[in-house]
C-alpha positions in Angstrom: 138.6 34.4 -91.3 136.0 36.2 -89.9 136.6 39.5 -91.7 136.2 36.8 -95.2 133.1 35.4 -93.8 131.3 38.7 -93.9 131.7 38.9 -97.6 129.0 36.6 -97.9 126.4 39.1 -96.4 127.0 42.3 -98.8 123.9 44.3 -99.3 122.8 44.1 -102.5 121.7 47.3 -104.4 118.1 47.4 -105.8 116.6 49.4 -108.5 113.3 49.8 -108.2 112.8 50.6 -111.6 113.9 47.0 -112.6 110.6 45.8 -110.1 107.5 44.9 -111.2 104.2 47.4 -110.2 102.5 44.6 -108.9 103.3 41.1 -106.2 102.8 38.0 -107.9 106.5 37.0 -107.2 106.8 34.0 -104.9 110.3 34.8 -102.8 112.5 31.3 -102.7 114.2 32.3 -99.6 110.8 31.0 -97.6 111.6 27.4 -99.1 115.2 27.9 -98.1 113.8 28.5 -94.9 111.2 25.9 -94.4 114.0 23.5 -95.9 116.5 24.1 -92.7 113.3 24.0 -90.3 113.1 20.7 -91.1 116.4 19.7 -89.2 117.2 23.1 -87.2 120.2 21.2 -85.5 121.7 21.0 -88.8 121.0 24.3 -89.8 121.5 26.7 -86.5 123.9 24.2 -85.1 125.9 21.7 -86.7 126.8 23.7 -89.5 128.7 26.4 -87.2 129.6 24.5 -85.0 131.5 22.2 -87.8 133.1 25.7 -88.6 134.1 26.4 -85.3 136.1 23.2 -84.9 137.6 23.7 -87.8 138.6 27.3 -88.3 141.7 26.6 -89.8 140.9 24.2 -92.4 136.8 24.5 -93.2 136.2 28.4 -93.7 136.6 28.1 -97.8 134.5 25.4 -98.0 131.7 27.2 -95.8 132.1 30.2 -97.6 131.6 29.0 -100.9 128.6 26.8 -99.7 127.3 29.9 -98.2 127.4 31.7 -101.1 125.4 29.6 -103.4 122.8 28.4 -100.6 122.1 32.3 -100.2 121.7 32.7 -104.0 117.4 33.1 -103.3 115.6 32.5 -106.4 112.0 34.1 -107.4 109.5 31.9 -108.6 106.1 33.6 -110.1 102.9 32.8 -109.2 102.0 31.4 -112.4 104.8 28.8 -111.5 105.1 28.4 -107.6 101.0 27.3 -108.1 101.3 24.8 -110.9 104.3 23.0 -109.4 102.0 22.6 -105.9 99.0 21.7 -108.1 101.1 19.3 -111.2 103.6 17.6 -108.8 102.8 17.9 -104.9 99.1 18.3 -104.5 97.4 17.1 -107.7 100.0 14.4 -108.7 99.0 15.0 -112.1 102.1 13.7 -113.7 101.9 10.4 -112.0 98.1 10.3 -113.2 98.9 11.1 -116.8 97.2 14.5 -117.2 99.8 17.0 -116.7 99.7 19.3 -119.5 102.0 20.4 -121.5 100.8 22.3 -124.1 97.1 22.5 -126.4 96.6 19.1 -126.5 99.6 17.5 -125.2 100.0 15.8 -121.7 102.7 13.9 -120.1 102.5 10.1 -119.8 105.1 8.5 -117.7 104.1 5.4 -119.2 105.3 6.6 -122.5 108.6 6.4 -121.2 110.6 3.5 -123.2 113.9 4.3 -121.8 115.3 2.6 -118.6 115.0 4.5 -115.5 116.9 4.9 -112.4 116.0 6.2 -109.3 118.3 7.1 -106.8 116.9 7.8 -103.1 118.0 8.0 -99.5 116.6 7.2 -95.8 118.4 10.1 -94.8 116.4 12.5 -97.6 113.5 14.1 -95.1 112.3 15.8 -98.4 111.8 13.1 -101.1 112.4 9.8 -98.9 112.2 6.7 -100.5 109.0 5.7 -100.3 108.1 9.4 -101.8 110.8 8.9 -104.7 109.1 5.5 -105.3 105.6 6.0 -104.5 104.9 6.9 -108.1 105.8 3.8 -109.4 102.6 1.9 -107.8 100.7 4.7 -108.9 101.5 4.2 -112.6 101.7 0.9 -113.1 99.0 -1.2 -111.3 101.4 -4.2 -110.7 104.7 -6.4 -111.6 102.9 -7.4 -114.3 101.3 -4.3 -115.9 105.6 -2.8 -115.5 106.7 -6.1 -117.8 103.9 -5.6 -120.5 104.5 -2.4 -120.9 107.8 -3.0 -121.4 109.6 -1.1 -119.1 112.9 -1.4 -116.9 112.7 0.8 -113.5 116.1 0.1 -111.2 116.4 2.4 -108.0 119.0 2.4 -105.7 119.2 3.6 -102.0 121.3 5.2 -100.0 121.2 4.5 -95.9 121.9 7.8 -94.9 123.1 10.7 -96.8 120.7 14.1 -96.8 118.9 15.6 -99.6 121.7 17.7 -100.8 124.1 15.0 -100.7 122.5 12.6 -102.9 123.4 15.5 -105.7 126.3 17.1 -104.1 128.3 15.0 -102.0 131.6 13.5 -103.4 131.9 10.4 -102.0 128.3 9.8 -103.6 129.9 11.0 -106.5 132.8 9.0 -106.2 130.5 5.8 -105.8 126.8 5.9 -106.5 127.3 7.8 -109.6 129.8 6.3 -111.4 128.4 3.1 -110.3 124.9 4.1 -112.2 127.1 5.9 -115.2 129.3 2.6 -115.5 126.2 0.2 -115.1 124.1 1.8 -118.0 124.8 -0.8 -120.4 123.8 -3.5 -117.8 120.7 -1.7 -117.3 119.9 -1.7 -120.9 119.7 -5.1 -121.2 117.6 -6.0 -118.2 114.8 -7.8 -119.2 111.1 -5.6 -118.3 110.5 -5.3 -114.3 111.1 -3.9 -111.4 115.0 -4.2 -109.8 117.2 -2.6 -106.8 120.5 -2.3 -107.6 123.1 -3.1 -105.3 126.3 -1.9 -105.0 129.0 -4.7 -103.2 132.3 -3.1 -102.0 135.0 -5.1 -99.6 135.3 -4.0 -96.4 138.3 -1.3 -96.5 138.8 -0.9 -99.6 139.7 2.7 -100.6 139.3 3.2 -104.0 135.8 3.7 -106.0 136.6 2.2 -109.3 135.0 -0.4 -110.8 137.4 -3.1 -109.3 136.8 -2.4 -106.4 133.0 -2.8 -106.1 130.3 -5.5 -107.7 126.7 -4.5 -109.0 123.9 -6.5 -108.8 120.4 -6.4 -109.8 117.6 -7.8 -107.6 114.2 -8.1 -108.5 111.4 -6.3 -107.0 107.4 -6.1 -107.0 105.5 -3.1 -107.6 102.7 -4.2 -105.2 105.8 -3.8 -102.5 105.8 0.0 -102.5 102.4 0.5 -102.3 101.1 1.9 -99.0 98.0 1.7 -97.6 95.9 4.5 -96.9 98.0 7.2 -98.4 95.8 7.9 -101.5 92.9 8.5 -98.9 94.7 10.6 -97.2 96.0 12.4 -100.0 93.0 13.2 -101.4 91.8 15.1 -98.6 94.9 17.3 -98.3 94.4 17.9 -102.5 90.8 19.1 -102.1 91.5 21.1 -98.9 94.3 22.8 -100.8 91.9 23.5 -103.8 89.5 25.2 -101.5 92.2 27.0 -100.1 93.7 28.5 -103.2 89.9 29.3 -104.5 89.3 31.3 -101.6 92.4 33.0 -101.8 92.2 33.9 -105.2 88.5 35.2 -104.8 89.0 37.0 -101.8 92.3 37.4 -100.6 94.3 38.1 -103.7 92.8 41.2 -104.9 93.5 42.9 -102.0 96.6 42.2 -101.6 97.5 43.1 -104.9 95.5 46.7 -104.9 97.8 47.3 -101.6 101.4 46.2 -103.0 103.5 48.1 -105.1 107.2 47.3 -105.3 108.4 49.3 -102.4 106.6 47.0 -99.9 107.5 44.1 -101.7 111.1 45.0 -101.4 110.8 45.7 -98.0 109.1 42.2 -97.3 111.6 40.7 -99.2 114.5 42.4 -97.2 113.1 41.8 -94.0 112.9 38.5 -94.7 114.6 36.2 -91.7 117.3 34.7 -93.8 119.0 38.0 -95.0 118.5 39.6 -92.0 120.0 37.3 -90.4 123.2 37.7 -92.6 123.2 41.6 -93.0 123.0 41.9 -89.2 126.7 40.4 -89.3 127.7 42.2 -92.6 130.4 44.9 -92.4 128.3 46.5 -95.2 125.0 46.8 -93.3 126.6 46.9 -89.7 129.9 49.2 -89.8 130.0 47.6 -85.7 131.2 44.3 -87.6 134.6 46.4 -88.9 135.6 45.9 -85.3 135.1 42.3 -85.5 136.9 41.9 -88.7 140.3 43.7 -87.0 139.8 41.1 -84.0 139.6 37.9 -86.6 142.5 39.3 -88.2 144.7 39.9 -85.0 143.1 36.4 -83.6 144.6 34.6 -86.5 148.4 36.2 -86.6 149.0 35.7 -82.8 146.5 31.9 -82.9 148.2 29.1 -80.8 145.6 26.0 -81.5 145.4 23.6 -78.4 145.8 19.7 -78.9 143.2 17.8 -80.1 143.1 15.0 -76.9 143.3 18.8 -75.0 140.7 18.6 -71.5 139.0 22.0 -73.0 139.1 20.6 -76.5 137.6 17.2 -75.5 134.9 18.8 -73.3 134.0 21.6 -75.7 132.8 19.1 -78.2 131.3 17.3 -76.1 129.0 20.6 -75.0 128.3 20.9 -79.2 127.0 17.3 -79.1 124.7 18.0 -76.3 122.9 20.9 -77.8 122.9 19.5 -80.8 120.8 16.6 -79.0 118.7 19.0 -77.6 117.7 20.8 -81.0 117.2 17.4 -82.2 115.2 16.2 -79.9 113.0 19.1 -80.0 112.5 18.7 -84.0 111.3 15.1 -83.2 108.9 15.7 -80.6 108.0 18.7 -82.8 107.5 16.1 -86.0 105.5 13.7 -83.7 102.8 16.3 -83.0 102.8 17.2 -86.7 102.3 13.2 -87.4 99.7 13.2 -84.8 98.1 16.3 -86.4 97.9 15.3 -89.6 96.7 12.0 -88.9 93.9 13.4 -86.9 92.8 15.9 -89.7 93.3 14.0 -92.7 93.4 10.0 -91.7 96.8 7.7 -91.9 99.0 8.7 -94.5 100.3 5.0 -94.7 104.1 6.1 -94.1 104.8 3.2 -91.5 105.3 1.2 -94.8 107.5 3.4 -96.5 110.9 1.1 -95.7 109.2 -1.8 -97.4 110.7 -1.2 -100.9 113.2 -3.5 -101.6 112.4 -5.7 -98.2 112.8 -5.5 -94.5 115.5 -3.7 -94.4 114.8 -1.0 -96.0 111.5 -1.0 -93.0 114.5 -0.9 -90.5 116.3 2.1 -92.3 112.9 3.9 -92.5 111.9 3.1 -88.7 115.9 4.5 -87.7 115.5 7.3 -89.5 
């Protein structure tokens, strides 16, 4: 398995001629990056050590994973800068003044079909109260959402991650063909604001539509509001303005008269997410061919121990604890962030994120 692993972690050729003469390419591999940083015992941890305990059974799974998680895109200036200014700084779209083209903007509220949002506590990048938070900012109440004539149903899973709420099959398998099969139910909700609910009997197997209900309960908009946050908010969007300014008078220039495309291939190959695969490619490190004969010999002569086995039992038990330890790190490492933030740019109103869709939704959001 290990020599199959490897594969993932070729080199890839470059031709330089194929390379712009100048930077302005924004390299996806640091949001990859700052992605995992989020929950390191995830990322460094759980996701070998899931592999580890099973060798025999997870290794295509993880490779193909792998290989599309490693697929870095490049993003170019031009782009990388109006998604931070249009969606996660400026909030344009939710203010109605995100432009399209000479003379056309996008207008949420000229939206006349039914929408559905589908969040999780478990998402740390677009929680619930961030995948809802427009909502308030669109539409100034329950009322306003009814005259305009508008049906907005969201639905929230307790615990799956970011990547699950797209990838994962038993979302698949429930959530989403809950929503696909629910459409026409949708369609004919009178304007307003509604969580849907999905009902399914204790042990029952099966994801089909006999085998859960759906319901529709209605919400208010004032009830995902939070207080504070546009204060807050504000502050980060000017300091981000000034930032970029300063940058682009100062900084920029420089940088540009200085790079040409062999530095920026170097920056982009020393980059800690490659590097951290070529050093265990057999392409980059011929030392790894010796590994590869080991895996190979490992697996024809493997005799697995018992699952309820002493070593077994107390080797997981040793992956749980560092796995506590990374994770408590990140969360003392968040609280200081929090605490940070808070003292630089005032309360972000985040301790009522749970409130959409009542208290417990507050009580997922406080557990997670």
């Amino acid at each position: 398995m290990a020599a199959r692993l490897f594969e993932v972690v070729e080199a890839p050729a470059v031709s330089f001629q194929s390379l712009p003469h100048r930077g302005g390419r924004f390299d996806g591999a640091w949001l990859v990056q700052n992605f995992e940083n989020l929950q390191p015992e995830k990322a460094i941890w759980q996701k070998y050590a899931g592999l580890f305990n099973g060798v025999d059974t997870e290794s295509e799974r993880f490779l193909e994973f792998e290989r599309w998680w490693n697929g870095f895109y490049a993003l170019s200036r031009e782009e990388i800068v109006a998604i931070v200014e249009n969606l996660f700084i400026g909030n344009r779209l939710e203010r109605g003044e995100l432009r399209i083209c000479e003379g056309c903007t996008a207008d949420l509220r000229r939206i006349r079909n039914p929408l559905v949002i589908f969040a999780s506590h478990g998402d740390n990048i677009t929680p619930p109260y961030q995948a809802l938070g427009w909502i308030p900012a669109v539409y100034e109440d329950t009322d306003d959402l009814i005259e305009a004539g508008q049906r907005i149903v969201y639905l929230i899973n307790p615990h799956v991650g970011h990547l699950g709420l797209f990838v994962s099959a038993s979302v698949a398998r429930l959530e989403h063909r809950a929503i696909l099969e629910s459409l026409e139910a949708i369609e004919a909700l009178e304007p307003g604001l509604y969580e849907m609910k999905i009902d399914r009997p204790r042990g029952a197997s099966g994801c089909d539509r006999s085998q859960h209900d759906v319901r529709f309960e209605e919400r208010k908009v004032e009830d995902l509001k939070a207080p504070g946050e546009d204060r807050a908010f504000e502050r980060v969007r000017a300091t981000s303005e000034v930032n970029e300014w300063y940058y682009r008078s100062f900084v920029s220039p420089w940088v540009q008269a200085f790079a040409n495309p062999w530095s920026a291939e170097l920056m982009k190959a020393a980059h800690p997410m490659r590097v951290s695969r070529y050093v265990f490619s057999e392409t980059f490190n011929p030392w790894m061919r010796g590994i590869a004969v080991l895996a190979h010999a490992v697996t024809r002569n493997r005799q697995a121990l018992a699952r309820d086995h002493p070593l077994i039992v107390r080797e997981r038990e040793f992956m749980t604890d560092v796995s506590c330890a990374v994770e408590a790190a990140r969360r003392a490492r968040d609280g200081v962030l929090e605490q940070a933030f808070a003292l630089i740019y005032g309360k972000s109103g985040k301790t009522v994120a749970g409130q959409a869709g009542g208290g417990a939704h507050a009580r997922g959001a406080q557990q997670q």
